[in-house]
C-alpha positions as CSV (number, residue, x, y, z in Angstrom):
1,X,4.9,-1.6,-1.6
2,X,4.6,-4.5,1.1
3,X,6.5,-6.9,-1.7
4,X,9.0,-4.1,-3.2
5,X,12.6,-5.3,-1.9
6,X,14.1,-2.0,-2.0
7,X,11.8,-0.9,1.2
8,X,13.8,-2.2,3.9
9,X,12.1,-1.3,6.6
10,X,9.2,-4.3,5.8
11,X,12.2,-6.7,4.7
12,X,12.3,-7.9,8.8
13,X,8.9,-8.8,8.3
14,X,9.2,-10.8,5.2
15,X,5.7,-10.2,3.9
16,X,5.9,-12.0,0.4
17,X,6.6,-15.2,2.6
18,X,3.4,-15.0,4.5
19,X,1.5,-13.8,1.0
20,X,2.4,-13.4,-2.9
21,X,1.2,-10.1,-3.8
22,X,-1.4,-12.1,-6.7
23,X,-2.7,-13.7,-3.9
24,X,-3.6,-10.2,-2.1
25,X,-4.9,-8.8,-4.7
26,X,-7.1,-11.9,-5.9
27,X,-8.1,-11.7,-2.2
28,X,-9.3,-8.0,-3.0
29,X,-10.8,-8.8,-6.1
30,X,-13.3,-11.5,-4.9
31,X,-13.7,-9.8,-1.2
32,X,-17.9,-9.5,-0.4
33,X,-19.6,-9.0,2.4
34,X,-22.9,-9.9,1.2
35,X,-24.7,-13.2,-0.2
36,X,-26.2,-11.5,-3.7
37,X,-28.9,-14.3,-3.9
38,X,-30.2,-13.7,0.4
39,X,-29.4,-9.7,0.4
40,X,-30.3,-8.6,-2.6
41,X,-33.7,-6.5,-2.4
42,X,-36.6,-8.0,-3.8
43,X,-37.5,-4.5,-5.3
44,X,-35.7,-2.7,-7.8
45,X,-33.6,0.4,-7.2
46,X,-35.3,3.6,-7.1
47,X,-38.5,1.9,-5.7
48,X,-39.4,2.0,-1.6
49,X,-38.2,-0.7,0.6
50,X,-34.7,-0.9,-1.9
51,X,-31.7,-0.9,0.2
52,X,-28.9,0.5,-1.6
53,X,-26.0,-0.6,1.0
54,X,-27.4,-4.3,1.1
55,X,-23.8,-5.3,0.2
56,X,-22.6,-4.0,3.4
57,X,-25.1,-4.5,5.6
58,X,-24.4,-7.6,7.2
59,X,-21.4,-5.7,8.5
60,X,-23.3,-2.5,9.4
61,X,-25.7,-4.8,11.5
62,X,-22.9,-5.7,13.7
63,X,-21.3,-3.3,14.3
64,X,-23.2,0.2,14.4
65,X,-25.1,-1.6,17.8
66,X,-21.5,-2.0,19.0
67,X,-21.0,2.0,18.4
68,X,-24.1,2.5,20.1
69,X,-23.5,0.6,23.1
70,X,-20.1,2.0,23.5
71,X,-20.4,5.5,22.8
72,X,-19.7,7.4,25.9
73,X,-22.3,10.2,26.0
74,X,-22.1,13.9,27.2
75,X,-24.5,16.6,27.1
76,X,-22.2,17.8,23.7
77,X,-22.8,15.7,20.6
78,X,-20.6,16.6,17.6
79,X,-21.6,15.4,14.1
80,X,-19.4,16.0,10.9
81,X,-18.7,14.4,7.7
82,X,-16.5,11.7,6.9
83,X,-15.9,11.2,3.2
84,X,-15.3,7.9,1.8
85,X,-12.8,8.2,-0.9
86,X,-14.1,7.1,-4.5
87,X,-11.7,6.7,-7.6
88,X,-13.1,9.8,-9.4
89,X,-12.2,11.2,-6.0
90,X,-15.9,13.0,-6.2
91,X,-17.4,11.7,-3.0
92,X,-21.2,11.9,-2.8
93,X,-23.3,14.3,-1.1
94,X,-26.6,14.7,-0.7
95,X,-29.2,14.7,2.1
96,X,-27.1,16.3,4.4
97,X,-30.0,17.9,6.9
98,X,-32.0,14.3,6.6
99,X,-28.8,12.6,7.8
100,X,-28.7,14.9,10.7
101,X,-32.0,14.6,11.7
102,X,-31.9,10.9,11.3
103,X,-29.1,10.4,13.4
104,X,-30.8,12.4,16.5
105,X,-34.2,10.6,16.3
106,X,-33.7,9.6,19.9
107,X,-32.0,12.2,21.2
108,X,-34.9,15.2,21.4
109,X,-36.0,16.7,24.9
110,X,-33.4,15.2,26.9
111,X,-30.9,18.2,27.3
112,X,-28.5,17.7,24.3
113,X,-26.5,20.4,22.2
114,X,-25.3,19.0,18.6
115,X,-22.3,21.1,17.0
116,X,-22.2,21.1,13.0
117,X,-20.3,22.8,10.5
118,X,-21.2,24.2,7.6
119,X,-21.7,21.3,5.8
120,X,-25.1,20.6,7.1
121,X,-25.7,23.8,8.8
122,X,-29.0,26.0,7.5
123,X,-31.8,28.3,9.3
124,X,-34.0,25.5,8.4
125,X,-32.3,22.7,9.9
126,X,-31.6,24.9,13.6
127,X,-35.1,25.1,13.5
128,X,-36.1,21.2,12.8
129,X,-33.5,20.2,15.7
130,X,-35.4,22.8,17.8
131,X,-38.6,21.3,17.1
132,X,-36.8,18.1,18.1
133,X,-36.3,19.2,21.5
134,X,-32.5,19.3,20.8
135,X,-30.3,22.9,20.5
136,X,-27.7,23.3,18.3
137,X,-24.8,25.5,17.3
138,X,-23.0,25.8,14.3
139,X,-21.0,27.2,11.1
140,X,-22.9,28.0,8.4
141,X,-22.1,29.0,4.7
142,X,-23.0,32.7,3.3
143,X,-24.7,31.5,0.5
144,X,-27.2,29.4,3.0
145,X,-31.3,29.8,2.2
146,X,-32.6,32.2,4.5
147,X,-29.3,33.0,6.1
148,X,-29.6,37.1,6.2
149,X,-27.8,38.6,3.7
150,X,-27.0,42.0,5.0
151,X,-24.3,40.0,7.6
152,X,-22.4,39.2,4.9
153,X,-19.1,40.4,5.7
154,X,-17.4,42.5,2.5
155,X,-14.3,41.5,0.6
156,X,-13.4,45.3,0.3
157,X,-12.6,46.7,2.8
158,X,-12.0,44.2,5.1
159,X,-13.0,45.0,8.7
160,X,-10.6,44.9,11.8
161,X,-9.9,41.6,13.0
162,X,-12.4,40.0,15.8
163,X,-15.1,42.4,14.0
164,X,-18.3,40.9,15.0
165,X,-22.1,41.3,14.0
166,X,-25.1,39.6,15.4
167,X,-29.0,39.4,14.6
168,X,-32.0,37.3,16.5
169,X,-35.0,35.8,15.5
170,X,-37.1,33.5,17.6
171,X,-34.8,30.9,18.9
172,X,-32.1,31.6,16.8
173,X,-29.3,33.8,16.7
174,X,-27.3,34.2,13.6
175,X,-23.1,35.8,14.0
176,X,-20.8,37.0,11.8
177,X,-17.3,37.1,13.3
178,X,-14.0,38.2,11.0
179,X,-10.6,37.0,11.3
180,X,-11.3,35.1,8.5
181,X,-15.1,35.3,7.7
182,X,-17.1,33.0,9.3
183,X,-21.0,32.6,10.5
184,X,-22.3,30.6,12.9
185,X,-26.3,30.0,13.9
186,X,-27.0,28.9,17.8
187,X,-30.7,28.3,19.6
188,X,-28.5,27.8,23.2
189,X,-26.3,31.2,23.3
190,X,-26.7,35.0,23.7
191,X,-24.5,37.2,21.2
192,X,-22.6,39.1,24.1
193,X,-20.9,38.3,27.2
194,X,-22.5,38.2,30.8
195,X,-21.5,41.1,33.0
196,X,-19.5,39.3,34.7
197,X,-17.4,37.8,32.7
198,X,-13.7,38.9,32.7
199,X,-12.4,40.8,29.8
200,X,-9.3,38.1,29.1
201,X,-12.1,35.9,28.7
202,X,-13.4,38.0,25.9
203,X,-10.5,37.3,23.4
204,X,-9.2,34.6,21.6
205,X,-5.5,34.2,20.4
206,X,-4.2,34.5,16.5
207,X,-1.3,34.5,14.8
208,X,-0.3,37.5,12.8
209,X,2.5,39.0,11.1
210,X,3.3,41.1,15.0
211,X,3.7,37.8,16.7
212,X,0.4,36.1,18.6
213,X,-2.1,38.8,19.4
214,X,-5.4,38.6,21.2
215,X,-8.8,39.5,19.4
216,X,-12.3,39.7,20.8
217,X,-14.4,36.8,20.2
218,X,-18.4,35.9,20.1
219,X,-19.4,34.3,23.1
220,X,-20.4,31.2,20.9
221,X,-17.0,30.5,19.3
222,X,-15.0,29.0,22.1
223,X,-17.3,26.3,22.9
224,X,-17.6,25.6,19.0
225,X,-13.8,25.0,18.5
226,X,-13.7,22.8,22.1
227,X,-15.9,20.1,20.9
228,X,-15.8,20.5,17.6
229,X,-12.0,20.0,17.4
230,X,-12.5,15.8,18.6
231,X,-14.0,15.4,14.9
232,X,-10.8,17.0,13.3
233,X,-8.6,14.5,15.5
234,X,-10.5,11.3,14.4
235,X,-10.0,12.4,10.6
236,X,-6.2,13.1,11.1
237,X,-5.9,9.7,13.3
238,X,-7.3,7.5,10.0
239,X,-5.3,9.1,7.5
240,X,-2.1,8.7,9.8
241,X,-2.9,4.4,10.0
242,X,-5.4,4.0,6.9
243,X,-5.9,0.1,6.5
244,X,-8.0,0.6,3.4
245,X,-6.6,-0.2,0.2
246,X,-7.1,1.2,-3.5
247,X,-10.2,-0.5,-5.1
248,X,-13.0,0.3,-8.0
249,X,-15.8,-1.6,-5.6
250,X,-17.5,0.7,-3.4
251,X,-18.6,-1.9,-1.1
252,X,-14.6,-2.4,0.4
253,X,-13.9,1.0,0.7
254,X,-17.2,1.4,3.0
255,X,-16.0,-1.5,5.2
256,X,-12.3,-0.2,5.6
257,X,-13.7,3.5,6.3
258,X,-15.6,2.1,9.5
259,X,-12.7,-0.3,10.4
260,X,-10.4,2.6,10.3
261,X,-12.7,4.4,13.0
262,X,-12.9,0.8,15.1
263,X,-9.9,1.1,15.7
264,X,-9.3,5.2,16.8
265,X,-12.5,4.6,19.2
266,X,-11.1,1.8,20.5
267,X,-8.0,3.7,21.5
268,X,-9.5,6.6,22.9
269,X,-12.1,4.3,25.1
């Protein structure tokens, strides 16, 4: 669209001056990060030791240390998806819990609570983090091994909005919470309110068809949408000033997906 004349808002600009658009997209089409004959593997895929992003890791290598050392750390950590589009527009998932747990190798016994959605979230993998030294909260699907079944809330009838149910095993305490259905699994909260907590602090605000009205909440689902909601604002922030560009290589599309996220943490630091 850059090139298109009848777009006059990039006519000031004069893009097709600076570049033709079959210089672009040769640009695109030769673009690598990688020196095949140095990064290649010596191994074959499938077998131990292969790297499958070895196209990309030169890039990775500089700049996940830069994350590292910038990343401005609270006793809250937040982890969520981000999906790399693909043309079939079928990202990949897999390993979801090992990502997790890989991520927070250095982060056990030193006071921190990870937030998750549903995504990742299992009984098992509350448990592994707890192991870890590291408490968690987070959404978790219905249809989740060893979630228990009989919270499941029913289609038919529905219950009255803010309906709540809790159960407690261990560590971990497992609610079900209706104003649309959703489960969440914590090792860091009790399922009711301390004595002393006021009732206005009991409820949550909706939206329904008599205007805004307040329903009660779990103790637990407050402090879920506070630091959850950061994740949500990164996502909207890439797709508002995407710099990646349509194209069949996987190897671009995971170097814009990073540089998109450069940028947003370099606005909010």
């Amino acid at each position: 669209m850059y090139w298109q004349k009848k777009f006059s808002l990039f006519e000031d600009n004069d893009w097709s001056s600076a570049m033709s658009c079959n210089r672009f997209n040769a640009i695109m089409h030769y673009l690598k990060f990688c020196d095949e004959q140095v990064d290649k593997p010596a191994v074959e895929p499938g077998q131990p030791g292969y790297d499958k992003l070895y196209k990309v890791r030169r890039f990775l290598s500089m700049l996940l240390p830069k994350y590292e050392k910038e990343s401005i750390s609270s006793q809250w950590l937040a982890i969520d998806e981000q999906m790399i589009p693909r043309p079939e527009d079928t990202p990949y998932v897999g390993l979801a819990q090992q990502a997790v747990t890989d991520l927070l190798q250095s982060y056990g016994n030193k006071g921190y609570i990870v937030f998750t959605d549903n995504f990742y979230r299992t009984p098992t993998l509350s448990l592994k983090l707890k192991e870890m030294g590291i408490n968690s909260l987070g959404t978790v699907k219905a249809s989740a091994k060893g979630f228990a079944k009989e919270m499941v809330i029913p289609t038919k009838p529905k219950p009255q909005r803010g309906t709540s149910d809790w159960r407690h095993c261990g560590n971990l305490l497992a609610v079900s919470w209706f104003n649309k259905a959703v489960y969440f699994l914590s090792t860091v909260h009790k399922p009711n309110y301390a004595t002393n907590v006021q009732q206005e602090a009991q409820v949550i605000s909706r939206r329904s068809k008599e205007g805004v009205v307040n329903i009660p909440s779990p103790p637990l689902l407050k402090e879920y949408n506070k630091y959850m909601c950061g994740i949500d604002q990164a996502d909207q922030n890439n797709r508002y000033y995407s710099v990646g560009r349509q194209c069949k290589r996987w190897p671009p599309r995971v170097v814009f997906h990073p540089l998109e996220t450069s940028i947003d943490n370099a606005l909010k630091i």
